[in-house]
C-alpha positions in Angstrom: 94.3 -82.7 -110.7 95.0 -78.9 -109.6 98.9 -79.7 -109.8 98.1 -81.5 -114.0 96.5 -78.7 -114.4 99.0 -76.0 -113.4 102.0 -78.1 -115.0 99.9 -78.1 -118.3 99.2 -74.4 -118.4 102.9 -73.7 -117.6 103.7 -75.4 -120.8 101.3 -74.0 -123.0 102.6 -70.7 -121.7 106.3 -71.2 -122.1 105.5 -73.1 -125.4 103.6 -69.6 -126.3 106.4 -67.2 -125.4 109.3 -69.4 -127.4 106.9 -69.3 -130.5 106.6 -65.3 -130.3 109.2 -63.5 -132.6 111.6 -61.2 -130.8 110.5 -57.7 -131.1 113.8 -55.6 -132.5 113.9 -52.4 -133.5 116.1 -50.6 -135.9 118.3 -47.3 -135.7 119.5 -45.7 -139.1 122.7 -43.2 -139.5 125.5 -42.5 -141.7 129.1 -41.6 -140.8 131.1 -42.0 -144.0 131.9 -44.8 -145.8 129.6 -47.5 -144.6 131.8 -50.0 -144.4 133.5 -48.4 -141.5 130.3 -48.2 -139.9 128.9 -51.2 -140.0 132.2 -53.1 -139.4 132.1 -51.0 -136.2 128.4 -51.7 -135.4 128.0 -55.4 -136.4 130.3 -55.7 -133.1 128.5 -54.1 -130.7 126.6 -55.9 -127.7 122.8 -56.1 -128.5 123.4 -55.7 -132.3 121.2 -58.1 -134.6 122.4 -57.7 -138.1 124.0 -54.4 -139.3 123.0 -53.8 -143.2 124.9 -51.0 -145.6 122.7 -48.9 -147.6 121.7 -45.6 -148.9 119.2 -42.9 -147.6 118.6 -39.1 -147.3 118.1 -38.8 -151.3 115.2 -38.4 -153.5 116.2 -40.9 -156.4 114.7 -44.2 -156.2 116.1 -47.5 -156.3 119.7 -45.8 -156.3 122.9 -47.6 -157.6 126.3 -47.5 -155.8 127.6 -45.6 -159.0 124.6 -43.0 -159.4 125.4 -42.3 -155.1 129.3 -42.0 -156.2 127.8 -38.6 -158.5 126.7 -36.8 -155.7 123.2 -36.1 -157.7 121.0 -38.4 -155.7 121.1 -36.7 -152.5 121.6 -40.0 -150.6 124.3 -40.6 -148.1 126.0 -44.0 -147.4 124.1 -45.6 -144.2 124.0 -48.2 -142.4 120.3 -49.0 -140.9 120.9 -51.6 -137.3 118.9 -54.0 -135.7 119.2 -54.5 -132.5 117.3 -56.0 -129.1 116.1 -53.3 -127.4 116.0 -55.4 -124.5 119.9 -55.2 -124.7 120.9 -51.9 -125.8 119.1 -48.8 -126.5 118.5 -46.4 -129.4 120.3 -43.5 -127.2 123.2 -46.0 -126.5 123.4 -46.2 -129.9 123.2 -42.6 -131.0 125.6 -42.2 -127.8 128.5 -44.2 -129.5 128.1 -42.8 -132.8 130.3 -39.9 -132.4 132.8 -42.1 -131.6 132.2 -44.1 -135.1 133.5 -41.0 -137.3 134.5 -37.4 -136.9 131.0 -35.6 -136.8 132.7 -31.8 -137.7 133.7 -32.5 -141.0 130.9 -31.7 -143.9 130.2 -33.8 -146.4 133.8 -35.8 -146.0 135.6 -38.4 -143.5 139.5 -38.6 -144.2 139.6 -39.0 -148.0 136.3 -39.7 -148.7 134.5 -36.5 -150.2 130.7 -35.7 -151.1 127.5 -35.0 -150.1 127.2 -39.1 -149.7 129.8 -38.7 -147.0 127.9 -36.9 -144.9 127.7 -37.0 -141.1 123.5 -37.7 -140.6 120.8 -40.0 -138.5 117.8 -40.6 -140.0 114.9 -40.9 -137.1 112.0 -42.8 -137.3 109.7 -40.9 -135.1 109.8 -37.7 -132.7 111.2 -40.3 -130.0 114.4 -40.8 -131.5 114.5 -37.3 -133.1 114.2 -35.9 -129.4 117.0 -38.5 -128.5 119.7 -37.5 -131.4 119.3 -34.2 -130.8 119.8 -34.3 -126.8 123.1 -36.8 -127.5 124.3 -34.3 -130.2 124.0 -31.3 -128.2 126.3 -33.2 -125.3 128.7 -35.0 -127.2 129.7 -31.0 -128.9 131.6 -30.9 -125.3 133.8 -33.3 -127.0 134.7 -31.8 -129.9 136.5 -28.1 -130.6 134.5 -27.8 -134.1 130.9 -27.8 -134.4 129.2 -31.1 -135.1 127.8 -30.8 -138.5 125.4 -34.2 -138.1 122.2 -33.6 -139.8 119.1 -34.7 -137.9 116.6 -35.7 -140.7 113.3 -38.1 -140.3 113.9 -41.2 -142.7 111.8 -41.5 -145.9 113.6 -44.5 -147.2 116.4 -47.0 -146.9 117.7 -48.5 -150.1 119.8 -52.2 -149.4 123.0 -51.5 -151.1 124.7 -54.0 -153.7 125.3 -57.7 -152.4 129.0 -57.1 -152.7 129.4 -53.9 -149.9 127.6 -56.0 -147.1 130.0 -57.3 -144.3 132.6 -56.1 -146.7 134.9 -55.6 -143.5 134.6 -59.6 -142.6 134.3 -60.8 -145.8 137.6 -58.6 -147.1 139.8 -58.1 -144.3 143.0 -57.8 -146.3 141.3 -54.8 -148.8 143.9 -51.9 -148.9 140.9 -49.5 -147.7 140.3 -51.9 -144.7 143.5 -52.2 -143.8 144.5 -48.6 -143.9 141.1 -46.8 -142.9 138.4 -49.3 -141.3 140.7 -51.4 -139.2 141.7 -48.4 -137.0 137.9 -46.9 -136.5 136.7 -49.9 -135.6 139.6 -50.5 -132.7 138.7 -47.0 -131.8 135.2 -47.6 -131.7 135.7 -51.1 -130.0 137.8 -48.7 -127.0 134.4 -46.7 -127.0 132.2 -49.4 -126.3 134.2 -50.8 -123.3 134.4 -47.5 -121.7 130.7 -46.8 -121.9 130.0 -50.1 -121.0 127.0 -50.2 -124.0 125.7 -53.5 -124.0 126.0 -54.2 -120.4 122.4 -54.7 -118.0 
């Protein structure tokens, strides 16, 4: 009866554990346009779902046109959720400086403004503490200061239907071709030699 017992107890404990929801977190930064960013992110080892967006701003409920102004405040972000149990928030902080060129204001290549900007957005003095301790070693990298602003996040705003997975769903777009294809090869090249993603 001990062995019934034991067998039945295993079962209701594995039975427990499937019915549990994965516990993700999410990570939330800006390097650019954000299709470059999450095309480069969405490929990452550990990586849930990758979603383009808008944060940093004070107007509500932006539009992709009221961002284009400049007025809002907002940069283009992407916010990622990913399996903590197979990457980590400094891992992915880590690999951002590889996603963009972090010592340009407010610009990356052609694209220019405020929403352009180089910035993580942290949830909590964890991940603050984090950003800033990966900024201050990635600078070795870089013969220009790193301009990345460091902000907690108030908000994050989904952006229109039509920019998410705009990389997969439009790989033949001029602006994919010609600027998104290349950082995400270049970012791909980063996370083999870091190993991210790896246990």
């Amino acid at each position: 009866m001990k062995i019934y017992a034991a067998i039945a107890l295993l079962l209701v404990s594995s039975l427990h554990a499937a019915s549990e929801p994965m516990k993700t977190e999410k990570a939330t930064l800006g390097g650019g346009c954000f299709w470059c960013v999450e095309a480069a992110y969405e490929r990452l080892p550990g990586v849930l779902s990758v979603t383009s967006g808008y944060a940093g701003g004070q107007t509500e409920n932006p539009t992709y046109e009221q961002i284009g102004t400049g007025k809002t405040g907002h940069a283009e972000v992407v916010q990622i959720e990913y399996d903590p149990g197979k990457i980590s928030y400094q891992k992915i902080i880590d690999l951002f400086w590889d996603a963009h060129d972090p010592t340009t204001l407010n610009r990356q290549g052609a694209d220019v403004g405020t929403q352009y900007r180089s910035i993580i957005l942290t949830a909590n003095d964890e991940e603050k503490t984090i950003a800033e301790a990966s900024k201050s070693r990635a600078q070795a990298g870089f013969s220009s200061p790193i301009v990345t602003e460091i902000v907690p996040l108030e908000k994050f705003y989904p952006a229109e239907d039509y920019h998410q997975d705009f990389y997969r769903e439009n790989p033949m777009h001029p602006y994919n071709l010609a600027v998104t294809r290349p950082k995400v090869k270049k970012f791909q090249a980063a996370v083999e030699r870091s190993g991210a993603g790896q246990q």
